[in-house]
N, C-alpha and C positions, 0 to 999 in steps of 0.2 A: 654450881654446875652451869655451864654455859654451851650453846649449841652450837655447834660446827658441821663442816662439809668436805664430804675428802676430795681432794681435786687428782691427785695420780699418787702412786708408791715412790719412796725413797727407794736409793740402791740396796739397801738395806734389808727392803719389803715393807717398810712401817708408811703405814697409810700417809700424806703430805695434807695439812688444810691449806686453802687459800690463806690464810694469814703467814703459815711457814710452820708452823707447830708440827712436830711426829706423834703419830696414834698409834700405838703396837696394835696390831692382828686387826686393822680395819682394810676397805677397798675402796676403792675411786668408785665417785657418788653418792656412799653414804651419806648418812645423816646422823650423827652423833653428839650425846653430851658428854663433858669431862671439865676434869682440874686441872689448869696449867700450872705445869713446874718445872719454870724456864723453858727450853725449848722443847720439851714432852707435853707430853697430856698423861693425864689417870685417869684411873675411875671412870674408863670408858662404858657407855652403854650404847648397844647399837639401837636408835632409834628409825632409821629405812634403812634394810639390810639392800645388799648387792644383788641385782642379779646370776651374779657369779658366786656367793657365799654359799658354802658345804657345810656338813657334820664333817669335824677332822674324823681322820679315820684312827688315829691313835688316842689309846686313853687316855697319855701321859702330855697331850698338845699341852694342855693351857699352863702347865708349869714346869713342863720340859724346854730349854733353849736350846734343843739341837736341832728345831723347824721352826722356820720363819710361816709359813704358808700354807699349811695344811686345811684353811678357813676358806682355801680358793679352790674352785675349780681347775682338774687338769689345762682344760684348754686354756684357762685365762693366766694361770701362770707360763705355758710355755708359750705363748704369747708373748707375754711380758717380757720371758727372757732376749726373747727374739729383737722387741722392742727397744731393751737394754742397749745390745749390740747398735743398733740404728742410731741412738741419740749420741755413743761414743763417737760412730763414725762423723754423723752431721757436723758435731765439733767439729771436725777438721776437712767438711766441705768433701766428704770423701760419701759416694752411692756407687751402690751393687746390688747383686741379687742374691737376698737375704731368703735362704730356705727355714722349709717349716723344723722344728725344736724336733729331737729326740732323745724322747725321756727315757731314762732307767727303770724299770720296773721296780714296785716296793720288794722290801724283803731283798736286795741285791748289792748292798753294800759290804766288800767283802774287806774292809777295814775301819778300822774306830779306833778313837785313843779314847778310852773310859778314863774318869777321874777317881780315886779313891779313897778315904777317911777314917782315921779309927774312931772308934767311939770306947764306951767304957766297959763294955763287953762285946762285941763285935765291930761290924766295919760296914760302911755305906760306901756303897760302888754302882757307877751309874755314868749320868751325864751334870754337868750344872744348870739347876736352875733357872729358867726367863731372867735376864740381869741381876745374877748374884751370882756367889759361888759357892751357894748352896750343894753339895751333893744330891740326888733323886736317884731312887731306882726305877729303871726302866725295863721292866721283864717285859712287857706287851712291845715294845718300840715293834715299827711294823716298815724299819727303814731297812736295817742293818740284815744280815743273814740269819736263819736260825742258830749256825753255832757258834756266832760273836753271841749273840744273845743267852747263849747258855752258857756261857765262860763268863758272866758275872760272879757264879761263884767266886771261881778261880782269883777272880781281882780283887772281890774279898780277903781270900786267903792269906793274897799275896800281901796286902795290907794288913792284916794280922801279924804277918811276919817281918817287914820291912819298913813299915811307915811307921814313923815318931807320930806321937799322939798330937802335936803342936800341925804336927805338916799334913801334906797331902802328897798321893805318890800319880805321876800318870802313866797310864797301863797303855799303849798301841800292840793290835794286835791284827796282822793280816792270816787272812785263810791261807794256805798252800795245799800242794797236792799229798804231803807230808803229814797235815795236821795244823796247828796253831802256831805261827811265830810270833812270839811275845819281849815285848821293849820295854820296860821298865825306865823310869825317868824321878825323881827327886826321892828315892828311897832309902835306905839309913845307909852306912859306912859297910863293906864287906866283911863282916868278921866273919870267922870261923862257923861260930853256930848261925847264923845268917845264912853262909851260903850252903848249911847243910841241908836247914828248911827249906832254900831256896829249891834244890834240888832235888826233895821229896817231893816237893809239890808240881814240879816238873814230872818227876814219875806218876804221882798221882793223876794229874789232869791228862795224860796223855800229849805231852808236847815236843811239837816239831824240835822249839827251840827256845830257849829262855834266855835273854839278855839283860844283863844289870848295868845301869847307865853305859858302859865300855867293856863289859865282860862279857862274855858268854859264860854262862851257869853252867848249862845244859844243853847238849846236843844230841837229840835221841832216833831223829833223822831229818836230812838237809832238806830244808821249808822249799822246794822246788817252786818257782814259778814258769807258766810257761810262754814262751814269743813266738810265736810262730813253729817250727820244728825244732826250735832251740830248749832244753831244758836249764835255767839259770838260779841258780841259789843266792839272793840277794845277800848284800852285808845287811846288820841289825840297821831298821828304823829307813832303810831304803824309801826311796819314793818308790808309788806304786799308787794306777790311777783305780779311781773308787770301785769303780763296778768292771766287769767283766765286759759289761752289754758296752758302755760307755768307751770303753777301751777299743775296743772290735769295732764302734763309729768311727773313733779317729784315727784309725790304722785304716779303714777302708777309703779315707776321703781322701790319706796320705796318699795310700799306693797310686789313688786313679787322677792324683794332681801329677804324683810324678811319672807314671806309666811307661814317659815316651822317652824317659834319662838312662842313660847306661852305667854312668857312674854318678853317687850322691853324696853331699856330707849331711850329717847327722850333727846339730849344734842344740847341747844339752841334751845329750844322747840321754842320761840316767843309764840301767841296766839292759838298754837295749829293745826299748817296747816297741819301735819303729825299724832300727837299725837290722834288728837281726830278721821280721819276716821279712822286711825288704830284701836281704842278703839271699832271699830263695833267689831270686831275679836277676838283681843286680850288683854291683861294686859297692860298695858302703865304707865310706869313711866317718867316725865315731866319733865325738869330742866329749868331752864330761869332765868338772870342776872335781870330780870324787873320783880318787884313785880308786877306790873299793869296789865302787860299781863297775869302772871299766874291767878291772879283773875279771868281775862275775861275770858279764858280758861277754869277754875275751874265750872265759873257759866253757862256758854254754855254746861258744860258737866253734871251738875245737871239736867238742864233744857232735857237736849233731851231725846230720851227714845231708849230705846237697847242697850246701851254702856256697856262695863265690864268695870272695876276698873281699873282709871285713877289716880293716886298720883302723886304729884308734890312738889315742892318746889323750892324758887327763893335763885339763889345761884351763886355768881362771876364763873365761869366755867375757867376762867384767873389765878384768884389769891386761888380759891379751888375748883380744879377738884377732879373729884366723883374719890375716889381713890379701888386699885386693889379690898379689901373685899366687897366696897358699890357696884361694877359694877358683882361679881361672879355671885350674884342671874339672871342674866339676858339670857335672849338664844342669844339677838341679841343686838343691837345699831344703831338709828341713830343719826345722827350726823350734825348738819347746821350750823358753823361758819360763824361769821362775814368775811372780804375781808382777813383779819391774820392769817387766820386759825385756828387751835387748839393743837400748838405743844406739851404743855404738858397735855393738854385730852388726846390726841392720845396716848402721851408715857404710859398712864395708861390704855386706851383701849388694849395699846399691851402687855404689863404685863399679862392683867385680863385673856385669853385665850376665852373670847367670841368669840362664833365661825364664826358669822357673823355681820358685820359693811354696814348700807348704807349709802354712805358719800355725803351729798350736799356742794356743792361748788360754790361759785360769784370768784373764783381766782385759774385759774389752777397753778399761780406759789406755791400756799401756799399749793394747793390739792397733788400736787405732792411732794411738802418738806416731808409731814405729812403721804403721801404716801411710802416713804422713810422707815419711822419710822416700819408701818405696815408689810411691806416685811420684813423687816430685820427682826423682830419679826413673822417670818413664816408665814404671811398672802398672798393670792394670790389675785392681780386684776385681777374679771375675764371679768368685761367690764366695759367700760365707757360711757354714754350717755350724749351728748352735747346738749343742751337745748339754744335756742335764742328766751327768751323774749325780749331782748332790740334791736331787729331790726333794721340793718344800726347802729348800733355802733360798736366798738371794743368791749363789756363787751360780757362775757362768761358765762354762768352756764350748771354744768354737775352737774350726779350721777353718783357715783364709787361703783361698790361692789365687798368688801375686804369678803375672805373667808379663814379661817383658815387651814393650809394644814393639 
């Protein structure tokens, strides 16, 4: 055992020594022994704890991997996150006003993808393991909702029925106003009796919706979510941002970036999380890689009433970004990339001279690459707002608004 020092966190959350080594579940200042093996450490013991060091509040921390952080204090994680964001920007020589974090509250996570396992008489259904992929049950997890939490049976069940004893099957399942929509993912072949269980077990559990890799099983009522006055029925396994609280931050930061636009485009629309409450207000034009979502979108915004004119179309935004002439007509842009960003959207945002961009981001290194892009093409960040849905992890989301000087 040898004695080290933590000097700051990885992206990660795993504590960094001065030599370069990672400590899982340590904090900047420590004092710790451990065994190096190659660029980890074990067999940590904390010898000066943090002044920021807690009781997690979950039972299942120290051998649950679905929290990086629950060893820290609120404040000095969303700190940290905030911090995050600053060092991505510094890369690229890029300062603004970097507002305070806001967190999700525990228990608010209104989607999970659970892992599941047969065993030789039942089934382990849970999360994996701290670095393995080990199955755990997590009845106490104190991240997630109370009724993702009580549909571990269900995941069991469904592992009883579907998952080959060799495999593992994984279960996402988002709340709606319906009930449980449930995705199913590496599960046995469709046969007959398959999908009869399958369908009992939909009756049984009470479910919005059951999907098998590409099927829908079971449809016992449409898993509604909702946008603003819009009520929208996602396809299976749709995106869909974590928490509700999280979601309601970056729709408000959207609306008051773009306030002063009369007409918008919407690039990586998804199912319309921005698109449609903005359509209370203003013109919304829609872009989305998935035909599926635009539909859902499309038919939520028939259905509601007081919308203005929402047009769309499903279009790779990778391999043909809306170029300089199709983006002129617009006042503003927002903008929601995948974890990659949207380098060459952005190069064509910055051409178009749209006077104002609000940028969502799941990746401050890509926000700030494409951030780059902006400035250099005379746009100015005038703040960023750091958004933690995913509570006790390391993952980030903010909104940026680029303004044209």
């Amino acid at each position: 055992m040898v004695d080290y020092h933590i000097k700051r966190l990885g992206h990660r959350g795993d504590g960094v020594t001065e030599e370069g080594y990672f400590a899982p579940l340590t904090l900047p200042q420590e004092r710790i022994s451990a065994e190096a093996e190659g660029r980890s450490l074990s067999n940590v013991k904390i010898l000066e704890p943090s002044e920021h060091r807690v009781k997690p509040p979950c039972p299942h921390f120290k051998s649950c991997g679905g929290c990086a952080l629950q060893h820290a204090s609120d404040g000095f994680v969303a700190n940290w996150k905030v911090d995050v964001v600053r060092e991505a920007l510094a890369a690229h020589g890029i300062e603004t006003e970097l507002r305070p974090c806001l967190t999700s509250p525990t228990q608010s996570r209104r989607r999970a993808s659970f892992s599941a396992r047969r065993t030789k008489k039942d089934a382990l259904a849970g999360f994996h393991a701290r670095g393995s992929d080990v199955v755990i049950d997590i009845e106490h997890c104190v991240l997630i909702r109370p009724e993702l939490r009580a549909a571990l049976g269900l995941v069991r069940a469904l592992a009883m029925t579907g998952a080959s004893r060799k495999g593992e099957i994984s279960v996402q399942i988002n709340t709606s106003e319906a009930g449980l929509d449930v995705e199913v993912r590496g599960g046995k072949p469709l046969e007959p009796a398959v999908q009869i269980s399958l369908a009992q077990a939909a009756e049984q559990f009470s479910l919005a919706r059951l999907s098998w890799e590409d099927d829908v099983i079971a449809l016992r009522a449409p898993p509604i979510q909702r946008f603003g006055r819009a009520r929208v029925v996602p396809p299976p396994g749709a995106f869909l941002q974590a928490t509700k609280e999280g979601e309601g931050a970056l729709l408000h930061h959207v609306q008051t970036i773009v306030a002063d636009a009369r007409s918008i485009v919407d690039l990586f629309s998804g199912c319309g999380t921005f698109s449609l409450p903005l359509a209370e207000t203003k013109e919304v034009h829609a872009v989305e890689g998935e035909k599926a979502m635009v539909q859902a979108m499309d038919a939520g915004w028939r259905k509601a009433e007081g919308l203005k004119k929402l047009t769309h179309e499903a279009r790779d935004l990778y391999h043909r970004p809306l170029l300089v002439d199709e983006l002129k007509r617009f006042d503003a842009a927002v903008i929601d990339p995948p974890r990659a960003g949207a380098e060459a959207q952005v190069g064509e945002l910055a051409k178009s001279g749209i006077k104002t961009i609000a940028y969502v981001s799941c990746n401050p290194v890509s926000f700030a690459r494409d951030g780059a892009i902006l400035r250099d093409a005379g746009y100015n960040l005038a703040f960023v707002q750091t958004v933690d849905q995913f509570r006790w992890s390391s993952h980030v989301e903010l909104v940026g608004a680029f303004v044209k000087n």
